[in-house]
DSSP file (Angstrom, degrees, kcal/mol; ACC not computed):
  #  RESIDUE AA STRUCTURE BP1 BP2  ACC     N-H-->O    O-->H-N    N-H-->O    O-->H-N    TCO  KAPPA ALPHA  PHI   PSI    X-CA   Y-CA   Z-CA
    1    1 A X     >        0   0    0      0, 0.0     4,-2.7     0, 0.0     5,-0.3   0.000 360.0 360.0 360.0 -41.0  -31.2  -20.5   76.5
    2    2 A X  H  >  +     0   0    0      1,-0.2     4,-1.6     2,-0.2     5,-0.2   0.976 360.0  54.7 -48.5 -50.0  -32.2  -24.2   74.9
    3    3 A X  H >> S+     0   0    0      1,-0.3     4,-2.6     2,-0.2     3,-1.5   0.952 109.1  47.0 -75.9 -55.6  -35.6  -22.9   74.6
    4    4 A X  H 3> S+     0   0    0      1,-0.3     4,-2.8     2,-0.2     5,-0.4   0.878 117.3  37.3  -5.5 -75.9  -34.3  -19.9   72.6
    5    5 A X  H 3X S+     0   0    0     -4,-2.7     4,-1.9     2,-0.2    -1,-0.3   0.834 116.6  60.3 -75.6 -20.9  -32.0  -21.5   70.1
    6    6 A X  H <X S+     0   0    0     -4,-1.6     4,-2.0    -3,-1.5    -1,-0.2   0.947 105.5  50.5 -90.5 -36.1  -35.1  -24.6   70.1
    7    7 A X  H >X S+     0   0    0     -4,-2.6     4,-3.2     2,-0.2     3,-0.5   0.953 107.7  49.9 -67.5 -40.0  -37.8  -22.0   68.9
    8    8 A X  H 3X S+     0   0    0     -4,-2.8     4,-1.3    -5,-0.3    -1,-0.2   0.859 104.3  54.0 -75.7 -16.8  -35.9  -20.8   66.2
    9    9 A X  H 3X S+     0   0    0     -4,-1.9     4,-0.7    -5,-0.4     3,-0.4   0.928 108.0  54.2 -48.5 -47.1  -35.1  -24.0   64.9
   10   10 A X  H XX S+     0   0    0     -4,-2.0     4,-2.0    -3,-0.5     3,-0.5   0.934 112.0  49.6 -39.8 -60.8  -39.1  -24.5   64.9
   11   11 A X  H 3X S+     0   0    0     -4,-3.2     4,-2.1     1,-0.2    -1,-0.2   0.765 112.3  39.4 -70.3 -11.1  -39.1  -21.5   63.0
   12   12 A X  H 3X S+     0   0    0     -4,-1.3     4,-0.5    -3,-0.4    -1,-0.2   0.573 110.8  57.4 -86.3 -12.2  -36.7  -22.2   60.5
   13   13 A X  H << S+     0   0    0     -4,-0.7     4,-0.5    -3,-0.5    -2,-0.2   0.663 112.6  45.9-102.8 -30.9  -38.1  -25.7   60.4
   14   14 A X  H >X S+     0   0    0     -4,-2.0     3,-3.1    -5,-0.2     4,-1.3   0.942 112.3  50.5 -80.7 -75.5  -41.7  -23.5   59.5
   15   15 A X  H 3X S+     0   0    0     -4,-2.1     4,-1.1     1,-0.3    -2,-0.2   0.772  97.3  65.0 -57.9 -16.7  -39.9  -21.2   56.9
   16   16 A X  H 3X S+     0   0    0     -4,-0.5     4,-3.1     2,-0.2    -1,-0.3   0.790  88.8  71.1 -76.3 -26.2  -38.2  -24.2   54.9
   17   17 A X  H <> S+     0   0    0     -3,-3.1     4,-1.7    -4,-0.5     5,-0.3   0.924  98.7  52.0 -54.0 -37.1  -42.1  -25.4   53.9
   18   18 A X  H >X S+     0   0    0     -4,-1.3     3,-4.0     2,-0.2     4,-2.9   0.929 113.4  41.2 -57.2 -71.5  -42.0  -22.2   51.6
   19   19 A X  H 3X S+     0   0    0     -4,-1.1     4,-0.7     1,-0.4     3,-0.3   0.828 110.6  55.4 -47.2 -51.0  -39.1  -23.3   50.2
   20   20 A X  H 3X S+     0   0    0     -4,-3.1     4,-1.2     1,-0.2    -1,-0.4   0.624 105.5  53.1 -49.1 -22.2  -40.0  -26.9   49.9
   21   21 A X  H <X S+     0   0    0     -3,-4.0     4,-1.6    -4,-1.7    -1,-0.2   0.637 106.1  55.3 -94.6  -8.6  -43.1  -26.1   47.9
   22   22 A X  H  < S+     0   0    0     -4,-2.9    13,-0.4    -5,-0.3    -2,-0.2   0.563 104.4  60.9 -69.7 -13.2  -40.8  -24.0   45.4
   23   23 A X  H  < S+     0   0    0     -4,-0.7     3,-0.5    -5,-0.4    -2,-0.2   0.890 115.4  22.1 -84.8 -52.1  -39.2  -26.9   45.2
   24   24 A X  H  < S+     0   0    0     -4,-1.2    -2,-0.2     1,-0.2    -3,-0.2   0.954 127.4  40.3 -73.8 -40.6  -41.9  -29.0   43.9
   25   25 A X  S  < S+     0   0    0     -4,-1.6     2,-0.8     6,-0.1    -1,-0.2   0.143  74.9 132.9 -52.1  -7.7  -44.0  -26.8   42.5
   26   26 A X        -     0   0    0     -3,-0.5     2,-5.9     1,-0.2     6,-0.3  -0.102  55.5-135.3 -87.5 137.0  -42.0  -24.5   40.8
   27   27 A X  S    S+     0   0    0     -2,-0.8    65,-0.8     4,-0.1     2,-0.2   0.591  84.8  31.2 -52.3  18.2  -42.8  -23.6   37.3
   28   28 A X  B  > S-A   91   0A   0     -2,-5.9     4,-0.8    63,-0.2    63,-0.2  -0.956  82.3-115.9-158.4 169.9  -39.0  -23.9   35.8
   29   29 A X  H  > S+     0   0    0     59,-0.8     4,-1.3    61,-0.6    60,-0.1   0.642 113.6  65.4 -98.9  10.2  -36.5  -25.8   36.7
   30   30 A X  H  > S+     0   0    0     58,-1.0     4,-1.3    60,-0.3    -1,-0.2   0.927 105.3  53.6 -59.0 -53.7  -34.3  -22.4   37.9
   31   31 A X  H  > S+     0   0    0      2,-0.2     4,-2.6     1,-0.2     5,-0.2   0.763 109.3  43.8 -47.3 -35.0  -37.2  -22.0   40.5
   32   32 A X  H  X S+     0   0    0     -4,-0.8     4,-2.4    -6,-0.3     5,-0.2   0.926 114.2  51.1 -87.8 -37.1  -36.8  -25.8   42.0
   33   33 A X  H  X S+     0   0    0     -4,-1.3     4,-0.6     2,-0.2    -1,-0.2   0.755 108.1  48.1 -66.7 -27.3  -33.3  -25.5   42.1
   34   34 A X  H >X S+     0   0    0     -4,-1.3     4,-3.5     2,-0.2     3,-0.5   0.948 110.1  59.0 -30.3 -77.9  -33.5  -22.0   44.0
   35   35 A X  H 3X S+     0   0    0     -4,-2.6     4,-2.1   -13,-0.4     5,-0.3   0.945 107.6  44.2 -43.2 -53.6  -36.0  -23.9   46.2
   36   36 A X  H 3X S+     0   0    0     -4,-2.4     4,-0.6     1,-0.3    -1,-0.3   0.769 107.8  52.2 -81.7 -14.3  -33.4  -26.4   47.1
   37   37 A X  H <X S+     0   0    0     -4,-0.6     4,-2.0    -3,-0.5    -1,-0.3   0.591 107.5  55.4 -83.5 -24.5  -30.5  -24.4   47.7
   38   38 A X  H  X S+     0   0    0     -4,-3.5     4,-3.1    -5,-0.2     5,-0.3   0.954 112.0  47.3 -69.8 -60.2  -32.7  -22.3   50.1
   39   39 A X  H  X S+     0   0    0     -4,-2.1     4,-1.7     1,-0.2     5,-0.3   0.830 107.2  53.8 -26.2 -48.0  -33.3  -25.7   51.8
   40   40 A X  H  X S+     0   0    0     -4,-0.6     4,-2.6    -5,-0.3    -1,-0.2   0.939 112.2  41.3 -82.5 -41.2  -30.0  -26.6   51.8
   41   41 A X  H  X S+     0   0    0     -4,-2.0     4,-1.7     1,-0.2     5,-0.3   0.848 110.0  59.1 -56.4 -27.3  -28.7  -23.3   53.7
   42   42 A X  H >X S+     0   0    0     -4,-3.1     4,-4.0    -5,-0.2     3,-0.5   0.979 104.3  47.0 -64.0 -53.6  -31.3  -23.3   55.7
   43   43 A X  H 3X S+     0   0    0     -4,-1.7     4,-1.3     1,-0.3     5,-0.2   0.774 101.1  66.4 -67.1 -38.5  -30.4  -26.8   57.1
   44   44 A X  H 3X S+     0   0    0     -4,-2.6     4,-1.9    -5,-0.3    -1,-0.3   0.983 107.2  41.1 -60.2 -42.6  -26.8  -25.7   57.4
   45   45 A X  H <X>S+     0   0    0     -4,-1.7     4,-2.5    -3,-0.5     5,-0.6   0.841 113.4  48.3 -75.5 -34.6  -28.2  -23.1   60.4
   46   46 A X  H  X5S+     0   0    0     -4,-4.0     4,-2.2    -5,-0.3    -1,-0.2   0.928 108.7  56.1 -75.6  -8.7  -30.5  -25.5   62.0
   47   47 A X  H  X5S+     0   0    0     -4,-1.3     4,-4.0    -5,-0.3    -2,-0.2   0.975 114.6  46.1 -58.7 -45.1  -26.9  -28.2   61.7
   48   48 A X  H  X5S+     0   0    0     -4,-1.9     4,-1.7    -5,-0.2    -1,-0.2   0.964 117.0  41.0 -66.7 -50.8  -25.5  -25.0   63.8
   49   49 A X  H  X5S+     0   0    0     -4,-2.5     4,-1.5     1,-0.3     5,-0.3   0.956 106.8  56.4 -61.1 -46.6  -28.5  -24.8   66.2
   50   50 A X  H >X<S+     0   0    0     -4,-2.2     3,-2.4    -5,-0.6     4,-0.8   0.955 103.0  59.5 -33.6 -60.9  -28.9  -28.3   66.7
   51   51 A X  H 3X>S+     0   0    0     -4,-4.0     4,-1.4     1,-0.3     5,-0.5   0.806 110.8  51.4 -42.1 -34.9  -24.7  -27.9   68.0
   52   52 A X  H 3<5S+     0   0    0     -4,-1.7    -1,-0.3     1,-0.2    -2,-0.2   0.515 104.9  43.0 -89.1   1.9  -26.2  -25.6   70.6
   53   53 A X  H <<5S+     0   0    0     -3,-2.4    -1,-0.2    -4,-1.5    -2,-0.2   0.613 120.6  45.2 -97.1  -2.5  -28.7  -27.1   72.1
   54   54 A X  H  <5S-     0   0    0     -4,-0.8    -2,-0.2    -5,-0.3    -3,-0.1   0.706 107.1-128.2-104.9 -13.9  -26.6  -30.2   72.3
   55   55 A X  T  <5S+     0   0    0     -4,-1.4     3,-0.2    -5,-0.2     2,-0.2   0.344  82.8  98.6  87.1  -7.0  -23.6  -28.1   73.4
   56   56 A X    >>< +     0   0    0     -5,-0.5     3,-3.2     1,-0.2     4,-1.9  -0.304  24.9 147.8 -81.6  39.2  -21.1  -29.5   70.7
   57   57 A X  H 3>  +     0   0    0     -6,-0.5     4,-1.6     1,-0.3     5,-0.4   0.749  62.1  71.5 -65.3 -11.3  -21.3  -26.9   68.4
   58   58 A X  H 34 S+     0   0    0     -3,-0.2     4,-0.4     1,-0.2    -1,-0.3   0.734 111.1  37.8 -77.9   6.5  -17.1  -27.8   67.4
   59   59 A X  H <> S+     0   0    0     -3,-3.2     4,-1.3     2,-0.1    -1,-0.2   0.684 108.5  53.0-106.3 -16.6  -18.4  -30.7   65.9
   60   60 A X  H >X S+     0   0    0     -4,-1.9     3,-5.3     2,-0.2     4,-2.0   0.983 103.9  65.2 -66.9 -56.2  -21.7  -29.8   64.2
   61   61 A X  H 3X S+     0   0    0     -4,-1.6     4,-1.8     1,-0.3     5,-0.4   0.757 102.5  51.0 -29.1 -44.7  -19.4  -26.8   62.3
   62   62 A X  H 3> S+     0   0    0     -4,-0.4     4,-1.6    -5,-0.4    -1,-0.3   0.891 110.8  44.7 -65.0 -27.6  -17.7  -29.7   60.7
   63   63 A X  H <X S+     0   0    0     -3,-5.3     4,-4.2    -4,-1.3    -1,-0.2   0.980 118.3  43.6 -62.8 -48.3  -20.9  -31.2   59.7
   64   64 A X  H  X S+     0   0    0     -4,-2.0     4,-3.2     1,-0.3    -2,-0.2   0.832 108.7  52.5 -51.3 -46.1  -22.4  -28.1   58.5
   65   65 A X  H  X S+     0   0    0     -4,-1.8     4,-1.8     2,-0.2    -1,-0.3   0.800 115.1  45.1 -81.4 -47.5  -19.5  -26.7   56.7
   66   66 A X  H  X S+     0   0    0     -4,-1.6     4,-1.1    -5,-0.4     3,-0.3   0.999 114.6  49.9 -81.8 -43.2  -19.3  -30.2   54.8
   67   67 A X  H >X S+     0   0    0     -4,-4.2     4,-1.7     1,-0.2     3,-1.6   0.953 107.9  52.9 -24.5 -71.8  -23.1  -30.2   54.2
   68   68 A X  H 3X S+     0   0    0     -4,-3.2     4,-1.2     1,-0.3    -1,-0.2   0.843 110.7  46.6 -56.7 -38.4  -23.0  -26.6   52.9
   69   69 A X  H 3X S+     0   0    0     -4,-1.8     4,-0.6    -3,-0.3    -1,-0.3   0.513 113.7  47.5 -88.5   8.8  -20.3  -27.4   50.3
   70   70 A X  H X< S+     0   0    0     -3,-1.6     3,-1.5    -4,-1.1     4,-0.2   0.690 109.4  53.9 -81.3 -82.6  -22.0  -30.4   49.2
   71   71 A X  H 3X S+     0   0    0     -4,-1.7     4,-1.4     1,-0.3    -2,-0.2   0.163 116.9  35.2  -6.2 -53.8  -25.0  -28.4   49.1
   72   72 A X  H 3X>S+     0   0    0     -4,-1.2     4,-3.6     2,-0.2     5,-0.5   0.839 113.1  56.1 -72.8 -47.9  -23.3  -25.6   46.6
   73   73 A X  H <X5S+     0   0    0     -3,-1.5     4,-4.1    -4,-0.6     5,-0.4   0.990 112.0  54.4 -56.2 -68.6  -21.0  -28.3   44.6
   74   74 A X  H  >5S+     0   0    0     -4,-0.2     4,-1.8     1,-0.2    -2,-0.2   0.834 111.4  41.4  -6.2 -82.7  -25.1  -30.0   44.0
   75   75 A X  H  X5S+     0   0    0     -4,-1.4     4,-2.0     1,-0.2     5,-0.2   0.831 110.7  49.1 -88.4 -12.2  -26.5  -27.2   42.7
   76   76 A X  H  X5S+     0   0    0     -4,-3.6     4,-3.1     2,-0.2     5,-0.3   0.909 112.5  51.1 -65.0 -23.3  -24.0  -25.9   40.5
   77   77 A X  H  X<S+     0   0    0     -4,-4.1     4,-2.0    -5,-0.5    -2,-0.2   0.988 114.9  48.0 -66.5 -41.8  -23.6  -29.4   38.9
   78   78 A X  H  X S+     0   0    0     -4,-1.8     4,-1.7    -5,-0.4    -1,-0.2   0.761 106.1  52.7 -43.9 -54.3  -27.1  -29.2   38.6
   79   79 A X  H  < S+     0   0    0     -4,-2.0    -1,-0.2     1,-0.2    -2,-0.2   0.909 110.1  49.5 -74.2 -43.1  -27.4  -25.8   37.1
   80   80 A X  H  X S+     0   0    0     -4,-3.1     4,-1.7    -5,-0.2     3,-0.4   0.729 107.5  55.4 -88.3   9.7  -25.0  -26.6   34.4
   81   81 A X  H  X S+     0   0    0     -4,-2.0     4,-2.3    -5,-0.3     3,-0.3   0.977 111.4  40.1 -59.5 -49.8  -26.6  -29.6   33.5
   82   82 A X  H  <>S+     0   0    0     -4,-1.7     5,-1.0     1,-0.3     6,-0.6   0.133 116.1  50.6 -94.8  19.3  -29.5  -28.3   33.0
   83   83 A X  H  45S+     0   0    0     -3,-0.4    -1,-0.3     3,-0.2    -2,-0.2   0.514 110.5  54.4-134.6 -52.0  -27.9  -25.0   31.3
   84   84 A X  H  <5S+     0   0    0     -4,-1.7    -2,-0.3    -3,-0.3    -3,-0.1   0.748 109.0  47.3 -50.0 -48.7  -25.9  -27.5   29.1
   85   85 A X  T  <5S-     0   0    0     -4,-2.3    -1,-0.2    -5,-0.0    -3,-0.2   0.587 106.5-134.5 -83.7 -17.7  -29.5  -29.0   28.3
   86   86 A X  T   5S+     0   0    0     -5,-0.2    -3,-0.2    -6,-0.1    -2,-0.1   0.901  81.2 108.0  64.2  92.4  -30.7  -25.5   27.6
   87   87 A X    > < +     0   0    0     -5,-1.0     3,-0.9     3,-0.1   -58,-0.5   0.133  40.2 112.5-166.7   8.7  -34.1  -26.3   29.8
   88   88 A X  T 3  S+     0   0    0     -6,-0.6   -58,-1.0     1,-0.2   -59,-0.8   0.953  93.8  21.5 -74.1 -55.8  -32.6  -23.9   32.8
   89   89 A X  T 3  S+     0   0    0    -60,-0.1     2,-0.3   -61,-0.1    -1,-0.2   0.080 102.4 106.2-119.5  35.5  -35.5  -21.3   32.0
   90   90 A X  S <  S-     0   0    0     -3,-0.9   -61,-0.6     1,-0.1   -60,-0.3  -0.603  76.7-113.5 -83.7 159.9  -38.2  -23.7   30.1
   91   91 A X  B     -A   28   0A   0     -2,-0.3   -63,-0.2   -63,-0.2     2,-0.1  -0.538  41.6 -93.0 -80.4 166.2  -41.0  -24.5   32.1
   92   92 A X        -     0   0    0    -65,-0.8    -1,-0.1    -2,-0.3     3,-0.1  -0.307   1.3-140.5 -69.7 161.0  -41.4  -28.3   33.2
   93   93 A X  S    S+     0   0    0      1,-0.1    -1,-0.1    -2,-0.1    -2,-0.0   0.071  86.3  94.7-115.1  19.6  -43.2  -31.1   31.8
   94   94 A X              0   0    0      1,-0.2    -1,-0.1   -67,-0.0   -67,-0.0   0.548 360.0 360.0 -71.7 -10.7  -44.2  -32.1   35.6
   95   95 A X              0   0    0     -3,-0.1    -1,-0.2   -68,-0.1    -2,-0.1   0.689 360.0 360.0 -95.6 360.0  -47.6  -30.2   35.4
């Protein structure tokens, strides 16, 4: 059953590169912020997988569960900064 839950950690660990290059690359800053909230859910299920291969999944929930609401509290501060700056759907001046 570890090997199970340890390949799809691999694979989620594989599908978070998409998201990580939408995070750097992405042409607005709606897009990077996207990118990093995908990241950040993501991370909350590999927190979960991790608990099962280690067999302590009551304590990883607590990690996750405080991860994932920093994670959301992040980008909404984020979004209305940058909503507040009225740059939410400009492009960047990274390129």
């Amino acid at each position: 059953m570890s090997t199970f839950f340890l390949s799809i950690a691999l694979g989620l660990l594989f599908l978070m590169l998409f998201s990580m290059y939408r995070a750097l690359f992405g042409p607005t800053v709606l897009d990077r912020l996207i990118g990093v909230n995908a990241i950040g859910s993501k991370t909350v299920i590999l927190l979960l997988l991790i608990g099962f291969l280690y067999e302590r999944v009551d304590m990883f929930v607590d990690i996750a569960l405080a991860y994932a609401f920093l994670n959301f509290v992040a980008v909404l501060a984020a979004s209305r900064y940058f909503h507040k700056r009225k740059g939410l759907y400009e492009e960047s001046f990274m390129d």
